[in-house]
N, C-alpha and C positions, 0 to 999 in steps of 0.2 A: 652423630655422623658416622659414615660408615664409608671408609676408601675400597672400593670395585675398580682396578685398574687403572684408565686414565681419567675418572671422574669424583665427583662428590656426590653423593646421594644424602637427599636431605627428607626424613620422613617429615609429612605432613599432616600425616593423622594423627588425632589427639590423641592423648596416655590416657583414655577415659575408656571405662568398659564397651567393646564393639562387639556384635555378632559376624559371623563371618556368610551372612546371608549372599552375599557380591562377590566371595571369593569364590565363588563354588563355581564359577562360570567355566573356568581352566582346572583342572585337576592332576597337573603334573607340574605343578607352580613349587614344589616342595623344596627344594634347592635352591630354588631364585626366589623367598621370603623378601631378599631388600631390593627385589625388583617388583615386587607386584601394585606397587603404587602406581608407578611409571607407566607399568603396561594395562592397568586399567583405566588408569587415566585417558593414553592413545584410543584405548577400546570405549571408552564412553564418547570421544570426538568422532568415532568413527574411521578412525587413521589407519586403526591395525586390529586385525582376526585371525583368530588361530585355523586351527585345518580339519575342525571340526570335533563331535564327540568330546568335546570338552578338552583338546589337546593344543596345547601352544609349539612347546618346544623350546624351552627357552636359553637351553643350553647349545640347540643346533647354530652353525651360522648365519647371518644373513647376508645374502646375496646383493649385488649393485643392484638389480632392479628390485628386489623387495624395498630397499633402503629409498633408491628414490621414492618408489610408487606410494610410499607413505608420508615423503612428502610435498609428492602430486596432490595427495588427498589432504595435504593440510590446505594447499592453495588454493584448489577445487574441490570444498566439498560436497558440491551438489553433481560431481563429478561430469561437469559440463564444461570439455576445454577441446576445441578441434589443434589437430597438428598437422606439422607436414611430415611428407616421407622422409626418412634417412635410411640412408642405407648404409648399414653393416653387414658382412656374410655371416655373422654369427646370432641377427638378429632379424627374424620373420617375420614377417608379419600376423604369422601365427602365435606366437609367442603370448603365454599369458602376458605380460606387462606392457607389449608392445608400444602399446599408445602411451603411458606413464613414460616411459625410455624414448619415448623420441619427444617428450615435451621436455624433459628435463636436457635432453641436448640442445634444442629451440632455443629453453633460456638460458643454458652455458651451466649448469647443476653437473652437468657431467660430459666428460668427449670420450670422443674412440680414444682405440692406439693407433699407432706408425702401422700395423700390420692390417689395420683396414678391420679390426672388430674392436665391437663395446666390450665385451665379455659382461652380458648381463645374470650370468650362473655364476661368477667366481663370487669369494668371500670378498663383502666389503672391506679394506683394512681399514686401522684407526686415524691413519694420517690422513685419509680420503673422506674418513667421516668426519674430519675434522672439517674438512676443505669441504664440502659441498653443505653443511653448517655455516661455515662463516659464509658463504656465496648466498644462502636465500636468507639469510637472518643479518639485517646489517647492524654490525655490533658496534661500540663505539670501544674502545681500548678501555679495560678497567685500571684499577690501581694498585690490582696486585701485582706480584714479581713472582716467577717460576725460573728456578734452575732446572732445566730436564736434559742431562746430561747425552741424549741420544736422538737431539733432533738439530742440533748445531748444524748440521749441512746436510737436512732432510729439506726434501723441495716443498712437503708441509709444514716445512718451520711457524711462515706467521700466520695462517690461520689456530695451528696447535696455540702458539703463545698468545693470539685475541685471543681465544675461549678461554684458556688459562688465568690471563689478567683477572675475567670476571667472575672469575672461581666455580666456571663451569667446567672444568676437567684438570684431574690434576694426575699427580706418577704415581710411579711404586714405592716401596718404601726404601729401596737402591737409587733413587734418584731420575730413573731411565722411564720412559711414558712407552716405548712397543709399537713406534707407528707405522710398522710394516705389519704386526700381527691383525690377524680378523678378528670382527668383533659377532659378538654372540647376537641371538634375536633380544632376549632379555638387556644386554649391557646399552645395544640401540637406543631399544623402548624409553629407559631411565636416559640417558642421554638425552633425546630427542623432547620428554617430556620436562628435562632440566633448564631446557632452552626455552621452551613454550613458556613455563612459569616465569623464566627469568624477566623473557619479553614482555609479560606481564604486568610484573612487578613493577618495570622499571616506566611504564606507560601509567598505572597507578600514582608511582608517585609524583610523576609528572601533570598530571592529572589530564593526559592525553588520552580520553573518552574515546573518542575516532581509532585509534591505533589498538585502544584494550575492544575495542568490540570487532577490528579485525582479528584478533585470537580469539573470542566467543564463536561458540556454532550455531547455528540459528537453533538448535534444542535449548542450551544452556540462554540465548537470549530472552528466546519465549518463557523459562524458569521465573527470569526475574519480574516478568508480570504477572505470575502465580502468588497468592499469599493464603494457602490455605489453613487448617485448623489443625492442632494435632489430639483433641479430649483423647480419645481410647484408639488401644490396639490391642487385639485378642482378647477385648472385655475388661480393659483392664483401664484405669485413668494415665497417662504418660507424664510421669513424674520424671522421666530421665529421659538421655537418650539411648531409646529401645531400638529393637530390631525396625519396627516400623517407621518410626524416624528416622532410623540412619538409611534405608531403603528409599524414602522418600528425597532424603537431600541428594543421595547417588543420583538417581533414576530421573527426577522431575527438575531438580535443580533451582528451590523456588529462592525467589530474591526475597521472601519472607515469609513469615510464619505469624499467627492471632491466637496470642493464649486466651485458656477462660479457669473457670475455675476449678477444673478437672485438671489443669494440669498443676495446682496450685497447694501446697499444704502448709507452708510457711515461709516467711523472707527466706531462709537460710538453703531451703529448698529451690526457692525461685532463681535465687541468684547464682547457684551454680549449676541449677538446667542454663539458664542461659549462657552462662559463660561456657557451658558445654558446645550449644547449639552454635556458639559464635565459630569455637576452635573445629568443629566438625563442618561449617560451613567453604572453607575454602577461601581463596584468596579477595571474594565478593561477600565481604560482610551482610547480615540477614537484618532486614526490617525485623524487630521484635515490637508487636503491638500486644493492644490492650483496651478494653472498655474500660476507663476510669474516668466518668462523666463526673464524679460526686455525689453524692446523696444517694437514692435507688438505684443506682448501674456503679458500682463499685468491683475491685478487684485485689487491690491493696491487702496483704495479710499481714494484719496486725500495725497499719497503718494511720496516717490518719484519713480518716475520710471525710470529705468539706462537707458541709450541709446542703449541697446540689444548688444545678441552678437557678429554679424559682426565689429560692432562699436569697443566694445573692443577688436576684433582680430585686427581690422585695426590701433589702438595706439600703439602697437607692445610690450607693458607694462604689460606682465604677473601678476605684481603687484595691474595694476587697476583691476584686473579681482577677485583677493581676496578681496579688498576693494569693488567691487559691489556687489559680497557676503555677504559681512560683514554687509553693508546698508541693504539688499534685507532679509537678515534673522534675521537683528537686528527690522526690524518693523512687518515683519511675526510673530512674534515673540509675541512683544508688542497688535497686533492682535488677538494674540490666536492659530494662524498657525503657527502646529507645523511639518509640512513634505511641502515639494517645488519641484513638478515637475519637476528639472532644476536639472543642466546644458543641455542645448543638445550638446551631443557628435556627431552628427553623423557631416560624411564630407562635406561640398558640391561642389563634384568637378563634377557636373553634372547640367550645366547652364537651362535643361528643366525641373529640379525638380519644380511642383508646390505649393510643400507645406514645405519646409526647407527655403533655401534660406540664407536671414537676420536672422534668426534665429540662424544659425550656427556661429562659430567663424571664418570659413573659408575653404579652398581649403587644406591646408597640414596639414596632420593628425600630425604632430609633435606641430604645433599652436596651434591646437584642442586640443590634450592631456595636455598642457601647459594649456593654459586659461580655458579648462575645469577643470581641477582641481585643480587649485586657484580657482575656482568661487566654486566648490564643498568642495575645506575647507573652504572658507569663510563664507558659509551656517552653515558649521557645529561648526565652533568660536561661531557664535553666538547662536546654541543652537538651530540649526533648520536642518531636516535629511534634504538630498539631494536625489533625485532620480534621476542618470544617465539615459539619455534617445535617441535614441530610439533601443536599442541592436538587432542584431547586427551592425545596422548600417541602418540609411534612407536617405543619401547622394544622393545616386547613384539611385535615381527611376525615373519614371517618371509618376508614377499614384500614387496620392495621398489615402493612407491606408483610408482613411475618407471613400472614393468611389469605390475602387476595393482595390484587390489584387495583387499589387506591386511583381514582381519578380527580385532579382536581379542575374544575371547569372556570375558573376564571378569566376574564381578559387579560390580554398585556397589559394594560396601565395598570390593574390592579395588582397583578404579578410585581409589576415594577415598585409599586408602592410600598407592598407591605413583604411579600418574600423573597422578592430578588436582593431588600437592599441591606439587609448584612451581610451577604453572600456577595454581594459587592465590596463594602466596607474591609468585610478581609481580605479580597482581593489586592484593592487600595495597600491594603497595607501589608502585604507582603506574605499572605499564605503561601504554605509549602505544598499543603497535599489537602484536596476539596473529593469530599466524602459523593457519589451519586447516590440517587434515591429509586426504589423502584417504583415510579407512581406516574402517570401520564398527565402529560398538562396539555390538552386539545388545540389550546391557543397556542403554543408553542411548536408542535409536531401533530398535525390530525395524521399520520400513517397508520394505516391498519392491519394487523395481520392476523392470521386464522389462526385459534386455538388449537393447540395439541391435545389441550383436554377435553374439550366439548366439540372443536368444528366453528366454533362461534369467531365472528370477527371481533380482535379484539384494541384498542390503540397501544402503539408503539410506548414503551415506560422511558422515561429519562436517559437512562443506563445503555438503553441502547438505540437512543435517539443520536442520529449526527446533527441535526439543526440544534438538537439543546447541549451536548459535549463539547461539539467543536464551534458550529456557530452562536451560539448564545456563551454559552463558560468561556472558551478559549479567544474566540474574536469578538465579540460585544464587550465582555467584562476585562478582555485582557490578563484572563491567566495562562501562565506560559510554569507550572508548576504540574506535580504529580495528581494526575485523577485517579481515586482507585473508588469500587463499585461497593455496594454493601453486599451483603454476602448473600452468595448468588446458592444459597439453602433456601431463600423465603418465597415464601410461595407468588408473589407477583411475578416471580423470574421464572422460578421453576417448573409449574403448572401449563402456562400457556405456551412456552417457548421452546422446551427443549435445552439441555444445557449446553449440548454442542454449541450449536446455533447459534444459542441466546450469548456465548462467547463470542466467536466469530462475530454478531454484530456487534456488541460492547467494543471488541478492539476496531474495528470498522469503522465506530459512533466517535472514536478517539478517547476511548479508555485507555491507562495504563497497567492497572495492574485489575485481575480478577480476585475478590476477597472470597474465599472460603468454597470455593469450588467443589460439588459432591463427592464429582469421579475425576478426580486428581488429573491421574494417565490422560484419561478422554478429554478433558479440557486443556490438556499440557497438547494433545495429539490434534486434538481440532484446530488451534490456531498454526503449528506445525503443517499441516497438511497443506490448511488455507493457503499461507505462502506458497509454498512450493507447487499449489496448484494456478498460482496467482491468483488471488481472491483478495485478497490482500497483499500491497508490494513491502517489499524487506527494507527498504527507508521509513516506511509506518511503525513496525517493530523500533527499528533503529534508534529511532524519534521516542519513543516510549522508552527504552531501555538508557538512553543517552539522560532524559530527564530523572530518572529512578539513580542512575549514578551520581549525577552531578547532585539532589538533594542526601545520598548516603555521603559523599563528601562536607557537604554543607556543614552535615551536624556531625561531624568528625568520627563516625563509622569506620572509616578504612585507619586509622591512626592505631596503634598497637595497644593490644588490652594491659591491661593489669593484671596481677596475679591472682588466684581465686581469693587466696588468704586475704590479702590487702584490699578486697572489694568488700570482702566480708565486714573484716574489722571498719571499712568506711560507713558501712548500710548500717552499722550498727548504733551507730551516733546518731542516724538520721530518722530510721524509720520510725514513724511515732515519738520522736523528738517533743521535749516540753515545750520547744520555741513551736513549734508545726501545731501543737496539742492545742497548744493559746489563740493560734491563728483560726483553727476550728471552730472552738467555742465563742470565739470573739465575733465569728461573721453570726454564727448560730443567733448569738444572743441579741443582734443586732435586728435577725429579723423577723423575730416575732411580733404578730400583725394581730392587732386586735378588730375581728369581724364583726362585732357588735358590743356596748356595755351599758345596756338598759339601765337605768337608776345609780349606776356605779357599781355595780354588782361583782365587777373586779375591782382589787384584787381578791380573791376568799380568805378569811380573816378565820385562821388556824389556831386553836387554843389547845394546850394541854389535855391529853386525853381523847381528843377528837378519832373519830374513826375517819374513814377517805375509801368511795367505795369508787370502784375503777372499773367502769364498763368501755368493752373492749370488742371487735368485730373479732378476734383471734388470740389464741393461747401467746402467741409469742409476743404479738402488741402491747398484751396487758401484762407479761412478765417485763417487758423493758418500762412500762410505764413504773412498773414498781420496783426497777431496780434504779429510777431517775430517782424518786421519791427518798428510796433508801440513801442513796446518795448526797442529795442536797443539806446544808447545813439550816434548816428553818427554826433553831433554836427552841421546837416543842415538841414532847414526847405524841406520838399518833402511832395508828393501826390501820392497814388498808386491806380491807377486802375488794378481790375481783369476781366480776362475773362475764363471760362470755353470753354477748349479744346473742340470742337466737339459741343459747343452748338449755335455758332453764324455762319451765313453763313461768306465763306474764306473774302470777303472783308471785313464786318464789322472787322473781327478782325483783317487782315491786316492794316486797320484804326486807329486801335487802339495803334498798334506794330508804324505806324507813327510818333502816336501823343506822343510817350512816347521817353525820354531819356536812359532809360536802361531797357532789358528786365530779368526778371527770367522766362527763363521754367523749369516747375516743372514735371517731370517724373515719376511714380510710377506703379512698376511691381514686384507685389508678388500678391501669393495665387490663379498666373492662368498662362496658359501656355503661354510660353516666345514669342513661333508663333503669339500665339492671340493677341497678344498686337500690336496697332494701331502705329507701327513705323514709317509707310508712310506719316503719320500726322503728325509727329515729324519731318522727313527730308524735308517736304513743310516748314515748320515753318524755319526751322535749314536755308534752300536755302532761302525764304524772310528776315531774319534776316543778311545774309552773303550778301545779293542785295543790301540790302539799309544798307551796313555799321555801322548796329545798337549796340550799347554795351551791350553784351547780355553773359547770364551764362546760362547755363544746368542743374537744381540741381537734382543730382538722388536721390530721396527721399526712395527708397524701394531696390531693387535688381540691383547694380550697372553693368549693363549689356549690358548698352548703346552702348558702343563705339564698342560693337559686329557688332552694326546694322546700327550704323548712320556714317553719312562721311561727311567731312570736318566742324565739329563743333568745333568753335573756340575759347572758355572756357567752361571746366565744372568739378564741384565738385560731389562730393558723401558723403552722410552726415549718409546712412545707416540705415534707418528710418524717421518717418513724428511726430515723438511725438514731443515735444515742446521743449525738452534741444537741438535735435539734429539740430530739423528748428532754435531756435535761435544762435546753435553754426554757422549754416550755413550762415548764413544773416551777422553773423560777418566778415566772409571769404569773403563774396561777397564784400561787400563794405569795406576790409580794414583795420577793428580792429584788426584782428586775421589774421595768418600766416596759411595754411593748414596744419598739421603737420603728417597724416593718411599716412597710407602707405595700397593700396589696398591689403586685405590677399586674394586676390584668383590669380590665371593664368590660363585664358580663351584661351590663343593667342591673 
């Protein structure tokens, strides 16, 4: 703390390395260092401007009419306030401040004198700044006590002693506070911005929402529905916070931020970027998200990571589904991540989906509503929000929303049958934050509108549908929770719509927050403008910003952090924890699904000396298959060769399938269309392994879709994933440890 006269300056920026990109605005700040918070703080509200060329002046005085007109403009800051006349001889109505000086006499901020003028050119003094402070800010008496030996029978005694109480101003170190001396433009700024914070704070812990979004400016409100990405600045991955981040939380103000894996190198890294991002955020703690669906969409370093959630549909164990929760949000957690992209709800009873799949919990929406939300309490036990995704449903497509614009043409009853109704179910049960999709549902919304990119008429997506945000999600289903968009980078949004635009309708449609927006500024500025041009009214905002608060209170966001050390040493216990390790492998092992076992041909009966030839679509599949192998305790000496599918001509690796005692083929089909995938290679292999009577398994490592395409293959499991719990639970199953005990959760025919 730092004593400046009759106040307390309290810095608010963190002790963590800053650039001084923001300070540069004012370039005579050099003397007034313990003011420059203050006064840029007023300058981001809008309140207060220097005199140009980069000059403040911070040591000049400030005048009565500078002093009110800034806080004319805290009350009006779209500076829209008629007045009436007053007259003073010393004040024209030529006068720059004119209009600011006869409003604040209107509401009693300030009178003339006896002599018939305002004097709007003299120094404000500090007893006067105290007094027209206490008059627009109603303070209630704090609980502190001030001796100030020099205001005992000053006419600003009790405004001086409220602000005192609340440890908004205090003396010199003689005891005496100067309340006849002027106060400088700099000691104002910090003063005036001590009050704003105070009345902040104090509406925080009250959890008086209404009152805190009267001190928000509609820039800082429209922030909190920004949640954009921070991967790179100047080429670089953002491991800390850089120039670029601290530039973005000044400037845009976002009520959150979506890591990935660029911004990620280890726990010890993650957790104190975040605890960085938290203390550089300001007195409105930051959504910190994260894709950690399980199994192929992970993010955790050095974690555990579930075996996704086909896996858990396929244990049939609703139960495991909260305990993967529980795990997934109890190190999220310990990391600093405090919102979880997950569960995905949608169905996937649509086998050419290329971008759901494994992801999903399965084919029947009753599974889905079950496992999804266990996995969405389990999130929320431990203190970490949930975002149901992808509403109203991304089951059923066949063009991934990354790349185009997904249409699903179903009717309503169908809608309601199979993808409205987990997205129900959570509702029911108490989601905090429902994920939109970019994908049009005709039956829902036929609007149409013209492409940016082609000219073409195209239908309106979810995202920026009002009949599916507000009348479907908000009044059909009954959520009164946070909507935020999927990231408006993929091309369903961005291609035909424009992002301006495509903003402006999402918050129109009754979105909340905008996920990952290209161009920051322009998206932070479009819906900015929209207001102010009325396009959208400032109770809409209000309504969105009011819900984004009240769920950061929910899950104890605004409550004071902990120290970095003591976070650390916590995350250290937990992440990758042997109790979390066990929960892993134990769902893992549960759900391995045996696709076929002609004659009993599982388990493969492994002898001494055996070889194990491991065919694989990729170099990295077939080093984890054989570091599961290495791994498992099978009690007999063996040798594994690999070969990569498609990389050796058909004889060498027919050669190879010779020289071995037992084959794995290792399968793996997600994130591309189910056509494309090289199954012809698969039933050459499937016919040489059935010619020469080889002992051989089928392992479908990704979207178990196999038995769609191939014929007469004589074992095969499905493990539901390629990450490492689920390849070692599988390798158990192959040779024997373990019983398959999965049960497929889809029906393909």
């Amino acid at each position: 703390m730092l004593i400046i006269g009759f106040f307390t300056v309290v810095y608010l920026v963190p002790s963590t390395p800053q650039t001084t990109w923001a300070r540069e605005i004012f370039s005579d700040l050099g003397n007034s260092k313990w003011a420059e918070d203050g006064i840029y703080d007023l300058t981001q509200r809008g309140t207060i401007a220097g005199y140009g060329n980069g000059i403040f002046k911070p040591s000049s005085s400030i005048t009565r009419a500078q002093a009110v007109t800034y806080l004319i403009r805290e009350i009006y800051p779209d500076r829209n306030f008629k007045v009436s006349e007053v007259k003073f001889r010393d004040l024209p109505k030529t006068h720059m401040f004119y209009s600011e000086m006869a409003k604040a006499v209107e509401l009693g901020l300030v009178a003339g004198f006896d002599d018939g003028t305002v004097r709007p050119d003299a120094p404000i003094s500090r007893g006067e700044t105290a007094t027209i402070l206490a008059r627009l800010y109603v303070l209630e008496p704090g609980g502190k006590t001030s001796e100030l030996s020099d205001i005992r029978t000053h006419w600003a005694k009790e405004p001086i002693l409220l602000l005192a109480s609340n440890g908004l101003i205090g003396g010199y170190p003689d005891g005496s506070f100067g309340p006849d001396r002027s106060v400088s433009r700099a000691e104002f700024a910090v003063f005036l911005s001590r009050v704003i914070s105070f009345e902040r704070e104090q509406a925080i812990e009250a959890k008086d929402w209404n009152k805190l979004l009267g001190y928000m400016t509609l820039e800082e409100k429209v922030g909190q529905m920004l949640m954009p990405d921070i991967r790179m600045w100047n080429g670089k991955p953002s491991y800390s916070v850089n120039g670029g981040v601290e530039e973005l939380l000044y400037e845009q103000q976002p009520g959150g931020l979506i890591l990935f894996d660029k911004n990620i190198t280890d726990a010890k890294q993650l957790i104190t970027f975040n605890h960085q991002l938290q203390q550089a955020a300001g007195d409105i703690p930051l959504f910190l998200g994260i894709d950690q669906e399980g199994g192929v969409v992970n993010r955790i370093p050095g974690g555990t990571n579930l075996p996704g959630n086909m896996a858990l549909g396929a244990t049939g164990q609703p139960a495991l589904s909260k305990q993967a929760g529980i795990v997934t949000g109890t190190e999220l957690k310990a990391l600093g991540v405090n919102l979880d992209f997950a569960p995905v709800l949608d169905v996937n009873v649509n086998p050419d989906n290329p971008i759901i799949g494994i992801r999903s919990f399965g084919a029947d929406p009753d599974l889905v509503a079950d496992f999804g939300v266990q996995f969405m309490k389990g999130l929320e036990q431990s203190g970490v929000i949930s975002a149901v995704k992808h509403f109203p449903g991304h089951g059923d497509t066949t063009v991934d929303s990354h790349l185009g614009l997904p249409v699903v043409t179903h009717d309503k009853q169908r809608l309601e049958a199979i993808e409205l109704k987990p997205f129900r179910a959570a509702v029911q049960n108490g989601a905090g934050m429902v994920m939109s999709s970019h994908i049009a549902f005709p039956a829902l919304d036929d609007t149409k509108m013209k492409s940016k990119k082609d000219g073409s008429s195209v239908l309106l997506p979810a995202t920026l549908s009002s009949k599916i945000m507000t009348g479907l999600l908000r009044e059909e289903l009954g959520f009164d929770g946070v909507i935020v968009t999927d990231a408006f980078t993929m091309n369903g949004i961005a291609e035909h719509f424009g992002e301006e635009e495509a903003v402006r309708l999402a918050v129109k449609a009754g979105v909340d927050i905008i996920l990952m927006p290209q161009d920051i500024p322009g998206a932070h500025q479009a819906i900015v403008q929209a207001v102010k041009n009325g396009e959208i009214d400032k109770a809409r905002i209000d309504a969105s910003v009011t819900r984004i608060l009240e769920l950061k209170q929910e899950y104890g966001l605004f409550e004071t952090q902990e120290g970095l050390q003591a976070k650390l040493q916590r995350a250290d216990k937990i992440i990758g924890s042997k109790e979390h390790r066990e929960v892993e492998q134990g769902i893992a092992e549960q759900a391995i699904t045996e696709l076929v076992n002609n004659r009993d041909s599982l388990p493969l009966r492994l002898s001494d000396g055996d070889t194990v030839a491991v065919l694989a679509p990729t170099v990295e599949l077939s080093n984890s298959i054989e570091d599961s192998l290495s791994s498992a305790n099978f009690g007999k000496r063996f040798s594994v060769e690999s070969l990569i599918i498609g990389d050796k001509n058909a004889s060498e690796t027919y050669a190879a399938i010779n020289r071995a005692d037992h084959v794995i083929l290792v399968s793996y089909q997600f994130r591309s269309s189910i056509s494309d995938y090289d199954w012809a290679a698969y039933q050459d292999l499937i016919d040489k392994l059935n010619t020469g009577n080889k002992s051989y398994v089928l392992l479908s490592a990704g979207n178990p879709y196999e038995m769609m395409f191939l014929q007469d293959v004589k074992s095969g499991i499905a493990s539901y994933g390629a990450e490492a719990p689920n390849l070692q639970a599988a390798v158990k199953v192959i040779f024997g440890v373990n019983k398959a005990k999965g049960k497929l959760p889809e029906d393909w025919g």
